[in-house]
GUTIDO-647464 format. One record per atom (N, C-alpha, C): residue in one letter; atom name; x negated, y, z negated. Coordinates in steps of 0.05 Angstrom, whole numbers, padded with zeros to 5 digits. Atoms other than C-alpha are relative to their C-alpha. Last residue first. Example, Ala and Ser with C-alpha at 12.3 -4.5 7.8 and 13.67 -1.06 7.14 Angstrom:
code:site:east:north:up
S:N:00016:-00024:00001;
S:CA:-00273:-00021:-00143;
S:C:00015:00022:-00014;
A:N:-00018:-00024:00000;
A:CA:-00246:-00090:-00156;
A:C:-00018:00024:00000;
END
This chain:
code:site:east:north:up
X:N:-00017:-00034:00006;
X:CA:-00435:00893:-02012;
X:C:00014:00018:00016;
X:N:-00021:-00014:-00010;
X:CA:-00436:00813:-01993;
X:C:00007:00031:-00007;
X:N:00013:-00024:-00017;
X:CA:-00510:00802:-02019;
X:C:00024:00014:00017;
X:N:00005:-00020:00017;
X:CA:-00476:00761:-02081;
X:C:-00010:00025:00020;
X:N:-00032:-00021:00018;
X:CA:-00432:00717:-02042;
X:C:-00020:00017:-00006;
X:N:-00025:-00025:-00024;
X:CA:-00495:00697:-01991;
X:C:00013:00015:-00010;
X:N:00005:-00025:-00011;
X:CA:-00533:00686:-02050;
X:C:00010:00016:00020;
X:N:00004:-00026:00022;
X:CA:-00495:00645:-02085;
X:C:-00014:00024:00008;
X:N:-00027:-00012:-00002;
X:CA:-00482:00603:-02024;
X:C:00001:00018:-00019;
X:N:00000:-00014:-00034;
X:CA:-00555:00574:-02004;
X:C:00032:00019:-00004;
X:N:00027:-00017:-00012;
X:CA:-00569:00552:-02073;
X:C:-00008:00019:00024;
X:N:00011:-00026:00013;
X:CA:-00505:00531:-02082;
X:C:-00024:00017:-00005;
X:N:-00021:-00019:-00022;
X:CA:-00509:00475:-02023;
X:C:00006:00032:-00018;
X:N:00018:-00012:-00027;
X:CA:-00573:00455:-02055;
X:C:00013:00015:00012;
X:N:00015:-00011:00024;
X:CA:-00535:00431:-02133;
X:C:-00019:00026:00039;
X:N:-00023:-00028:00007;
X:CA:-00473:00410:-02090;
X:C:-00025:00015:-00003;
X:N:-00018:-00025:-00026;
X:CA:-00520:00364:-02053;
X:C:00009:00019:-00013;
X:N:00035:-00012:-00007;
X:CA:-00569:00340:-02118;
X:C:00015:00016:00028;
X:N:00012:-00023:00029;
X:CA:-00499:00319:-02158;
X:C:-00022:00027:00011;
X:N:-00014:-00019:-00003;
X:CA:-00484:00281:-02095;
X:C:00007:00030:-00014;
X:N:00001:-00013:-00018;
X:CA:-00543:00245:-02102;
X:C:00010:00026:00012;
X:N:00023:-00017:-00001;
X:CA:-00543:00239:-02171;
X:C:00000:00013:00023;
X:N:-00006:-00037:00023;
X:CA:-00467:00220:-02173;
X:C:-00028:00017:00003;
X:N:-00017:-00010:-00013;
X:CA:-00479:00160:-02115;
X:C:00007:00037:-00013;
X:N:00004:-00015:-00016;
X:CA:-00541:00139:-02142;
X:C:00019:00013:00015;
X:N:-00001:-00036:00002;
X:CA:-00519:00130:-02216;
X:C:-00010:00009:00028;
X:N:-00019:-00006:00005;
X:CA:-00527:00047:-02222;
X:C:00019:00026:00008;
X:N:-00008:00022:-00006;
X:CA:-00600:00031:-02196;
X:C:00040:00005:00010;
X:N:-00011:00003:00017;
X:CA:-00633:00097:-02210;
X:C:00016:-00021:00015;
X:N:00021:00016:00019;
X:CA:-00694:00101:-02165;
X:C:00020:-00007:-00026;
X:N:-00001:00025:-00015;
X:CA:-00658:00123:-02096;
X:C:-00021:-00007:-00027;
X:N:-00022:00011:-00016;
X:CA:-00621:00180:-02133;
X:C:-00011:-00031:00011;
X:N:-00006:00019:00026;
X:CA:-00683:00209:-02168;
X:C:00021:-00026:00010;
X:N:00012:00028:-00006;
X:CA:-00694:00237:-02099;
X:C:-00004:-00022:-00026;
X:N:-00006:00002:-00020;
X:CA:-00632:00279:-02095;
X:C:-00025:-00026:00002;
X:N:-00026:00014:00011;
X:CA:-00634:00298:-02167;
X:C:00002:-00019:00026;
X:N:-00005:00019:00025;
X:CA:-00694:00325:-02152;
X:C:00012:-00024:-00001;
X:N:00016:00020:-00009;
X:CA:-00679:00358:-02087;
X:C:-00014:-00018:-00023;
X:N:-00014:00023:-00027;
X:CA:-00622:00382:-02120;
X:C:-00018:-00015:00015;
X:N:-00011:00021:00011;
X:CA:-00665:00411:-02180;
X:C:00010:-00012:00015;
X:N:00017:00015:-00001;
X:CA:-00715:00452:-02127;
X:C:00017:-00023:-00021;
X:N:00009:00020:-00026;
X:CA:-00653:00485:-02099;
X:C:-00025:-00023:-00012;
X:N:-00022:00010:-00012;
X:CA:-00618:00506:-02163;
X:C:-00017:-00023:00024;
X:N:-00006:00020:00025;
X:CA:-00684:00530:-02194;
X:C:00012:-00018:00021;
X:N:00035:00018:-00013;
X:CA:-00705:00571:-02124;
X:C:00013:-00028:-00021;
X:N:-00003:00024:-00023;
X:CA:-00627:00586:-02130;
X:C:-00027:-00006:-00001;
X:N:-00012:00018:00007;
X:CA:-00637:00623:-02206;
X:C:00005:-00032:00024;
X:N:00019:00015:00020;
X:CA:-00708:00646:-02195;
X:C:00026:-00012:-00004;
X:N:00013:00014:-00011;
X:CA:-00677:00696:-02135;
X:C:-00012:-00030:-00010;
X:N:-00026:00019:-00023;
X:CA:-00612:00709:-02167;
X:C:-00029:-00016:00017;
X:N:-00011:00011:00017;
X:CA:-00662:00742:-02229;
X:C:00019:-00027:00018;
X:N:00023:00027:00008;
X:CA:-00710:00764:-02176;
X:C:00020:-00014:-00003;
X:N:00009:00015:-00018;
X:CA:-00650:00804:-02141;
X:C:-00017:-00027:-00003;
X:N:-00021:00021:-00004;
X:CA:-00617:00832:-02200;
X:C:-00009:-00020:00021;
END
């Protein structure tokens, strides 16, 4: 269970920084990307906390 949570936030986190620097190259959409690329980092860091709560 661990990898599986581990490979899902690495994902999570390396798409928000993504999304995060796509953001200053899309003209129209930087407001949603960016913010798109926060939520996408801040669950990266929160799915695991909930899940190691036993």
């Amino acid at each position: 269970m661990r990898g599986i949570t581990f490979v899902v936030t690495l994902a999570l986190f390396l798409l928000g920084f993504y999304l995060m620097a796509v953001a200053f190259t899309t003209p129209d959409l930087e407001f949603l990307l960016f913010g798109g690329g926060l939520v996408a980092v801040c669950l990266a860091f929160f799915v695991p906390l909930q899940l190691s709560r036993d």
